[in-house]
Structure formats: structure tokens, C-alpha cells
C-alpha positions in Angstrom: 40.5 182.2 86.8 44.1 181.6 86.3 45.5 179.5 84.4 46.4 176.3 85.8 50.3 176.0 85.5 52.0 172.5 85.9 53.9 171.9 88.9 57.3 171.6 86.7 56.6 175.3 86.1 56.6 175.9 89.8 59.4 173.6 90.3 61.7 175.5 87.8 61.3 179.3 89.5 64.0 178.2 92.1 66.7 177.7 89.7 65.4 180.9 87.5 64.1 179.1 84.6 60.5 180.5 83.9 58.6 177.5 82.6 54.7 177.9 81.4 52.9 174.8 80.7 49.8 173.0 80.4 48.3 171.7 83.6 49.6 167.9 84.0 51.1 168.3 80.6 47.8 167.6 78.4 47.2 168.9 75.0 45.2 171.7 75.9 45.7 174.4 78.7 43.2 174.3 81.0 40.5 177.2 82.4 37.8 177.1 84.8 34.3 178.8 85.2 34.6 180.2 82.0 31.5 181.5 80.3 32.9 180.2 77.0 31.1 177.0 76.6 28.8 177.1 73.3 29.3 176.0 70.3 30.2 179.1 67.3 28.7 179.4 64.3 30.1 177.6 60.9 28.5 180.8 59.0 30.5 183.5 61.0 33.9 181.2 60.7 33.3 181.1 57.5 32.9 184.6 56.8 36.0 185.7 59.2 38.2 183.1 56.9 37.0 184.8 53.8 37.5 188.2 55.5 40.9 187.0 56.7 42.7 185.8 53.1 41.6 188.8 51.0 43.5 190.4 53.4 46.1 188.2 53.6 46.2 188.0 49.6 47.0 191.7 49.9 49.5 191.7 52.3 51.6 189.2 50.2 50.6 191.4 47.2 53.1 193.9 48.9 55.7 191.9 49.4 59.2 194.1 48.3 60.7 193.1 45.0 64.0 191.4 45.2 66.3 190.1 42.2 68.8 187.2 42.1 71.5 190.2 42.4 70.2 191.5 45.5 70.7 187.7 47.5 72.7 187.6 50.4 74.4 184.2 50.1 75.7 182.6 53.3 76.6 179.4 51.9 76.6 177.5 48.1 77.6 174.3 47.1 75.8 171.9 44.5 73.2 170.6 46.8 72.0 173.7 48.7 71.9 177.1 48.8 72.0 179.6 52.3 70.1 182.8 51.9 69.8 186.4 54.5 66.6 187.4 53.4 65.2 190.3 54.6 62.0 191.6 56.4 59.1 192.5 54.1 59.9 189.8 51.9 57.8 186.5 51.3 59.8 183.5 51.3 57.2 181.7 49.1 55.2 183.6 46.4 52.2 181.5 47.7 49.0 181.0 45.9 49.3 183.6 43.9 53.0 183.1 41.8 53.4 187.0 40.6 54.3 187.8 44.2 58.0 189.0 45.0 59.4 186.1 46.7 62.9 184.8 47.6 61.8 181.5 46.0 61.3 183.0 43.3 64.8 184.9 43.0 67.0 182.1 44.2 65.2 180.2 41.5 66.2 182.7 39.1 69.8 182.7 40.4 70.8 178.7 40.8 68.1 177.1 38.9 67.1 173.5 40.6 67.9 169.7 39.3 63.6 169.4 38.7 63.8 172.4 37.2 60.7 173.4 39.4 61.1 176.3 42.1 58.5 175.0 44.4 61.0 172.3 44.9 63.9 173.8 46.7 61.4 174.7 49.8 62.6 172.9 52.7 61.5 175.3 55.3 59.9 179.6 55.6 60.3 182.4 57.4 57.2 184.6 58.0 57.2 187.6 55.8 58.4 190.4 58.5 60.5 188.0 59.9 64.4 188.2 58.5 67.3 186.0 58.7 68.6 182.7 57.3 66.9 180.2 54.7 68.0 177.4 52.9 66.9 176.3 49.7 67.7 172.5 48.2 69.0 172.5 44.5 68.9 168.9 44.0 65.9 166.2 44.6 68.6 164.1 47.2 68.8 167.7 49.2 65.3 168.4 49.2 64.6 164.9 50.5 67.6 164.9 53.0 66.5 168.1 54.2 63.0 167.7 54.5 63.8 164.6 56.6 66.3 166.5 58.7 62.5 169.1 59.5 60.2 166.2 59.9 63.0 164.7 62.7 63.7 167.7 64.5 67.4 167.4 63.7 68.1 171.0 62.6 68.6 173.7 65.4 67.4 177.3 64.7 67.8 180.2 67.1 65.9 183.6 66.7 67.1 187.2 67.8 64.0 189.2 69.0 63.8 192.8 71.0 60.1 191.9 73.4 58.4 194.1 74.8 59.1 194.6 78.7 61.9 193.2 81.1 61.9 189.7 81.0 62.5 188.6 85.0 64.4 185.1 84.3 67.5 185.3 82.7 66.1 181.4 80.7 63.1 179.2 80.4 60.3 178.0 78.3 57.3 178.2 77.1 55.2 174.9 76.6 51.4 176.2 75.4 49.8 174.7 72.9 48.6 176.1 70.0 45.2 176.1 67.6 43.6 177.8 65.1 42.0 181.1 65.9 38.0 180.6 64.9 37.6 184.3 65.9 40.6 186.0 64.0 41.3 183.7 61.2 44.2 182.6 59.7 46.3 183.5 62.5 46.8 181.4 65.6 46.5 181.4 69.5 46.8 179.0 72.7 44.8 176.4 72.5 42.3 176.3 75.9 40.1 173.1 76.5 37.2 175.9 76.3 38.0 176.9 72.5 38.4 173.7 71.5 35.2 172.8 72.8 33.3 175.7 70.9 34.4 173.3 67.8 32.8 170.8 68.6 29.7 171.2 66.1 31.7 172.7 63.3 32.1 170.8 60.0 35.1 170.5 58.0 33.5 171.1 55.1 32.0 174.1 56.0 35.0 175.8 57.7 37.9 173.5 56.5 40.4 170.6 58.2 42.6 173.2 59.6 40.4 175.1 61.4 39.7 171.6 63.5 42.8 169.9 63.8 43.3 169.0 67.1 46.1 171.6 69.3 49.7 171.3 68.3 52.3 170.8 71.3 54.3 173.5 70.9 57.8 174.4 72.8 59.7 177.7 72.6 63.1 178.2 74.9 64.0 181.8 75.6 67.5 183.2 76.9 67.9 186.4 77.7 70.6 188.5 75.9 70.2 191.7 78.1 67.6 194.1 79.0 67.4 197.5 77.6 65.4 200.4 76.2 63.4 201.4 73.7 62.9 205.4 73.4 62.7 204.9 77.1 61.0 202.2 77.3 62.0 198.8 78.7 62.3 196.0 76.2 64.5 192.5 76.2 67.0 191.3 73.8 66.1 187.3 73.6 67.1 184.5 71.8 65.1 182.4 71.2 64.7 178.6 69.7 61.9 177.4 68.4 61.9 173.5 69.3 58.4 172.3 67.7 58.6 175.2 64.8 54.9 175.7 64.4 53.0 178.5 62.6 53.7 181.6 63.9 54.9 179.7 67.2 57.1 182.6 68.5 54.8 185.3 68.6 52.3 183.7 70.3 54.2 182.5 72.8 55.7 185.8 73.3 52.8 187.5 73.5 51.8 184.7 75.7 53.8 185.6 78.3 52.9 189.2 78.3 56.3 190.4 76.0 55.1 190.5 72.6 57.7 191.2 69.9 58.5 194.5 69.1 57.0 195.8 65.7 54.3 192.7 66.0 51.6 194.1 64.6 49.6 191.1 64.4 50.3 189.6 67.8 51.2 192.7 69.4 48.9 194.8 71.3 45.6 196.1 69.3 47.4 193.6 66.6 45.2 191.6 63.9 45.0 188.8 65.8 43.8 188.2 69.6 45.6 190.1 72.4 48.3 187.6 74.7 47.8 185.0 72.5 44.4 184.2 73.0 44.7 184.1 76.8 42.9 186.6 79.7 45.4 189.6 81.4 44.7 187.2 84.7 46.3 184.2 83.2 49.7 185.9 82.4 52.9 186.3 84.7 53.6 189.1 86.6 56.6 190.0 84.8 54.6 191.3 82.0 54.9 194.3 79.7 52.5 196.8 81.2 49.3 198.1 78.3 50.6 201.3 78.5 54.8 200.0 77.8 53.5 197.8 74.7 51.6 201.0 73.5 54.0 203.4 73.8 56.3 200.7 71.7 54.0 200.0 69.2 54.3 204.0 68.7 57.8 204.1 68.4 58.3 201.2 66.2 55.3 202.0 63.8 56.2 201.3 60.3 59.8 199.5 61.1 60.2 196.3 60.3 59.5 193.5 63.2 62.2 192.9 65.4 62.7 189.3 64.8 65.4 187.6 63.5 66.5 183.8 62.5 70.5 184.4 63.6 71.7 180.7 63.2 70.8 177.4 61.5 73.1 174.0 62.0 72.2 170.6 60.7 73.7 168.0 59.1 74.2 168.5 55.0 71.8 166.2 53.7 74.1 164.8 51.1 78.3 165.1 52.3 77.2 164.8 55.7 79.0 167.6 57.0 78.1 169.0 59.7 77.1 173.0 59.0 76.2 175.9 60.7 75.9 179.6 59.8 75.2 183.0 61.5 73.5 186.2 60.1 73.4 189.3 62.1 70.3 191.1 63.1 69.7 194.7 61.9 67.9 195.6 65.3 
């Protein structure tokens, strides 16, 4: 069965917006007559966890070396610092703290008022993904800009080349997402049918995360022009990331049937499930076709993912200036 759309997304199509949402707006996207209805077991999510950090340990393991002299500084003043960083880089060297980071070099470079580098995180970037991040120097940035996060107040906009022609020239995407019990740690759209195969899991066995309940997540698209890709047809978008979840705009973009290009996570035969989590049936028919997302997964193999955060713009936590920066994409 399809998925059941809201009405707003049927509403939208006549003034070119494409819109996918939940049915009637609840937290969880609704399928019929689905044969998923039992319960998983703790053991295997357990074991899929496991299986998923050590290899997530060794993909931040890899993470490229950069030193304070290799920074790309957008902005400096006393309060905060506005870094380019690029793909293949952690922004964070997580748990383990021998990891190449650009934590660690900014660290290296400005130095912080608590003299810790954990505390100048206000926000990350995904590993593959490039573009701008700021880092707070001083305790009264940190807080002002971790309030500016928690409120929504700071606009970012992504450049991505997707897979496929996108038909409307504008829209979003309003799925939410969950934790993905079957490819663990990544993420997918949360159906009422996943959710309910939780149901007799235990935190304690398979951790809080794994059952929180979906996040409401909103991604709004514009697209920048259509082109191609060694022939084959891919989208230039940008796109803004309004609830700024984990991993939020891949998902979605694979959600949609125009994964990004270079995903090879959420891309086709990625790590994690295919379209987001979601059946071939319940995507539009605008989508990139198996054999377009194969062919560009060929072409793009071993380049870096082609997703980019282009512009930030909030309010500077401290002066109260009002800011905003660029950074070009490489793609």
C-alpha cells in the first residue's frame, strides 16, 4: 500500500510545491496491510548495534588529519570562531579523542575561555558533509549559541547534487524520523508499523535511543537547476534543514526517491535501508530510476558526498549583531 499523504500535500501540487507528509499530520507515517506487525528481538538489536559502532569507530578512525594552519576561517572575533571544513573530516573527535577532528584543530588554534575543547561545540556537520561551522570561544557564546539551536533561531541552507530530476521547482518534506532497529546507528522514516515492532524492547537491553519516540522532522528543498552527471540526470538543490535532526537530509532525500549524490550510506545499496526505510510503492513518481542512482553511485565512487552547508545567519550571541556568512561548494 501507499503511503498515506496528507491532504496539504495534495493541496500544494497546484501551486508546484511538492509537499510529503504524514497522514493528518501525526507523529508517525502511516501504512496499511503490512505484514510487519511482530515484535524484534532485543538479542539481534543488540548485536546489529554492536556490529554497527565498531564500524562506526573505524570510520571515524579515518577521519583526514587537519592542523590549526590548514583552517579556513570565515569569521573571528573574541566570542566565536567561523570554520569551512571539509569532507572527510569529523567535526568532533567523538568517543575516542586521538581522532583528527576540526574540534580538535580550532582548539589548537584559538584556545577557549574554559580551556576545554569540548566546549566550543555549538552544533556538527556529519563527517562527508563540508561547509560552515562555528565554534564558541567564550562560556557567554557557547550559552548564547546553544540557545540560539535549542530555539530554532539560526538559519542553515545546504547545497546538494541528488540523484534524478526533481519535478517541482520547491517544497518540503515533513516525514518523521526513528531509529533504524535493522541498520543501526543510522536512521529512517518512522512508520506506525516500526514503531510498533518496539513495543517489547527494553531500554536496558538495546538502549534509550533506540526507543525514543519519532522526531518531527522538516526539510525545504529549492531547486537550483537540473543537470547531468556523466550523462546522467541529477538536481542541484538547496536545501534547509528546519528541525536539524540526525542525518535529517539524507533521509529525506532518499525519501523522495533523489538520494544524494556520493551517499553511500543512504544511497542506493548504501549501509543503511534503501528510500529511507520506505517501500519503492510509497515514493513519488518523480523518482530517480534503480538503474540512474546505480550508474551514479559508479561515477561518484570514492568522491566525496555532494553535500554542502553554503550559509549560516543568526544573531551573535553576545554584540547582537546580526551575521551571516557563505562558503562555496566544491561540487
Amino acid at each position: 500500500m501507499r503511503l498515506l499523504w496528507s491532504l496539504s500535500a495534495l493541496a500544494v501540487t497546484v501551486a508546484s510545491v511538492s509537499a510529503f507528509a504524514p497522514a493528518q499530520n501525526l507523529a508517525v507515517v502511516t501504512r496499511s496491510g503490512s505484514a510487519l506487525n511482530q515484535a524484534v528481538a532485543a538479542a539481534d538489536v543488540k548485536a546489529k548495534q554492536d556490529a554497527g559502532l565498531e564500524s562506526m569507530k573505524s570510520k571515524d578512525a579515518a577521519s583526514s588529519a587537519i592542523s590549526k594552519d590548514d583552517l579556513v576561517i570565515v569569521h573571528e572575533d573574541d566570542h566565536i570562531v567561523v570554520v569551512s571544513k571539509p569532507s572527510g573530516v569529523l567535526t568532533v573527535p567523538g568517543k575516542d579523542e586521538s581522532n583528527a577532528s576540526l574540534n580538535k584543530a580550532v582548539f589548537e588554534r584559538f584556545g577557549s575561555e574554559s580551556g576545554r575543547m569540548d566546549k566550543m561545540v555549538v552544533h556538527r556537520l556529519g563527517m562527508d558533509t563540508s561547509g560552515l561551522v562555528v565554534f564558541a570561544r567564550t562560556n557567554a557564546a557557547l550559552r548564547g549559541m546553544n540557545s540560539l539551536f535549542r530555539s530554532r533561531k539560526v538559519t542553515r541552507k545546504y547545497e546538494a547534487l541528488v540523484c534524478g530530476h526533481v519535478a517541482q521547482d520547491e517544497g518540503s518534506i515533513d516525514l518523521p524520523l526513528m531509529r533504524d532497529y535493522e541498520f543501526p546507528p543510522f536512521m529512517r522514516v518512522s512508520t506506525d508499523d516500526h514503531q510498533r515492532a518496539l513495543l517489547d524492547l527494553d531500554a536496558a537491553e538495546v538502549g534509550k535511543k533506540m526507543l525514543e519516540s519519532p522526531k518531527d522532522s522538516l526539510t525545504k528543498y529549492e531547486v537550483v537547476s537540473r543537470e547531468a552527471l556523466d550523462g546522467n540526470d541529477v538536481s542541484r538543490v538547496t536545501l534547509t534543514s528546519i528541525s536539524g535532526r540526525t542525518h535529517q537530509l539524507n533521509v529525506h532525500c532518499a525519501a523522495i526517491g533523489h538520494a544524494i549524490v556520493g551517499d553511500v550510506v543512504y544511497g542506493i545499496n548504501g549501509e543503511a535501508a534503501s528510500n529511507g526505510g520506505l517501500d519503492d510503492a510509497d515514493l513519488p513518481e518523480d523518482k530517480a530510476s534503480a538503474e540512474v542512482q546505480e550508474a551514479i553511485a559508479s561515477a561518484s565512487a570514492g568522491k566525496p558526498m555532494c553535500v554542502h552547508a553554503k550559509s549560516i545567519s543568526f544573531r551573535h550571541p553576545v554584540t547582537k549583531e546580526d551575521l551571516s556568512f557563505e562558503s562555496k561548494s566544491s561540487f
